[in-house]
C-alpha positions as CSV (number, residue, x, y, z in Angstrom):
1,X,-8.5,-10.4,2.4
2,X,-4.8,-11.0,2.6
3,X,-2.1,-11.9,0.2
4,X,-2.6,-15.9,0.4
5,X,-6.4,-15.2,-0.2
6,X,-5.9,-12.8,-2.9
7,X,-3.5,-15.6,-4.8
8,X,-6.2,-17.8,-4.5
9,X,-8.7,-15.9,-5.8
10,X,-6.7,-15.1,-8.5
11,X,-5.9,-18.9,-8.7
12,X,-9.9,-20.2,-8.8
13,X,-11.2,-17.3,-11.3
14,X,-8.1,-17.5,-14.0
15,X,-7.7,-21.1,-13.6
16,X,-4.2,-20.6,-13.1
17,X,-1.7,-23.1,-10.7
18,X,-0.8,-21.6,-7.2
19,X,2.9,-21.5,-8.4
20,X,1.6,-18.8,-11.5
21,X,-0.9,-16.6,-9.4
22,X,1.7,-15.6,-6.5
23,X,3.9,-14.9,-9.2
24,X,1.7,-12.2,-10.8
25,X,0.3,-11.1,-7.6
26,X,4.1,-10.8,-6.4
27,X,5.4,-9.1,-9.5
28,X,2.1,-6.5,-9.4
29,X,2.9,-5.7,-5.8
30,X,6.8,-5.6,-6.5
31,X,6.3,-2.8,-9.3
32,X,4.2,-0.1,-6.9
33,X,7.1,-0.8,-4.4
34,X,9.6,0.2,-6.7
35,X,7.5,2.8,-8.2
36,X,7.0,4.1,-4.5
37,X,10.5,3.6,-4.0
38,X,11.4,6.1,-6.3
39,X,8.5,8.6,-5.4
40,X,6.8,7.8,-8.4
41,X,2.8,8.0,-7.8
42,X,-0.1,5.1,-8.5
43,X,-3.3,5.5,-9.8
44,X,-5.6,2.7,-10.4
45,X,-8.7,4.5,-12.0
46,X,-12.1,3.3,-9.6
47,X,-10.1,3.0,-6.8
48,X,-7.9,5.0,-5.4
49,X,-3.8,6.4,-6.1
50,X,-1.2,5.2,-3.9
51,X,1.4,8.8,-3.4
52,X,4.8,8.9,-1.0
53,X,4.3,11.9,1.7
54,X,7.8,13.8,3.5
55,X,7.3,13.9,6.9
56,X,9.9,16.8,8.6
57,X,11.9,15.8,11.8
58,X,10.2,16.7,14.6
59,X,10.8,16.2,19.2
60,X,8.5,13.0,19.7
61,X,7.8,11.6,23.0
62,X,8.0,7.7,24.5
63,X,4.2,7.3,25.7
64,X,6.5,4.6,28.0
65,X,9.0,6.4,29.4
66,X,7.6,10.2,28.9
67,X,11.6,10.7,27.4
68,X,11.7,13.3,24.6
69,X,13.3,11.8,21.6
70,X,14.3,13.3,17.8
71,X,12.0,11.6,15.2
72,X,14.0,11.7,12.1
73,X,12.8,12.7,8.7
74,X,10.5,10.4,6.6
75,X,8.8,9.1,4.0
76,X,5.3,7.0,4.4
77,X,2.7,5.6,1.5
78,X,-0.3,7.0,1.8
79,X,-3.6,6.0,0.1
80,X,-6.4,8.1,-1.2
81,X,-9.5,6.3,-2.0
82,X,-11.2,7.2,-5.2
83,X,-14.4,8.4,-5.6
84,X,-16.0,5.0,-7.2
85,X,-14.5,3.0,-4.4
86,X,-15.8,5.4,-1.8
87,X,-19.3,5.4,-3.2
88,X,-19.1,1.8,-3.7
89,X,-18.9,1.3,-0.1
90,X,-20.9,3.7,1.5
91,X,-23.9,2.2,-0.1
């Protein structure tokens, strides 16, 4: 499912307009950025909490050119699946 299929899900089972659904579905995915933005954490009880993870700089190579290069520090998302959800599929 992507974003325009989730909108219109939300659309057909609320019996909301098009216009009304991407707005909520905008404003709920909006708020986790921010919240991850701000290295806030998400948990959505059932399914899974949504938590920002520090990567360190590290020598990386290009798999093209074999060149060593200097990754930078980061900071990546990462999703943990909750034990409901897990279950849920793996029956």
């Amino acid at each position: 499912m992507n974003k325009s299929e989730l909108i219109e899900a939300l659309s057909l089972e609320k019996d909301l307009t098009h216009k009304r659904a991407e707005h909520i579905v905008n404003l709920i995915f909006n708020s986790m950025t921010e919240e991850l933005s701000n290295d806030g954490r998400i948990e959505i009880r059932g399914f899974g909490s949504f938590v920002v993870k520090e990567y360190k700089a590290y020598t990386g190579r290009n798999p093209k050119t074999g060149e060593t290069i200097q990754v930078k520090d980061k900071k990546l998302p990462f999703f943990k699946v909750g034990k409901e959800l897990r279950e849920r599929v793996d029956n």
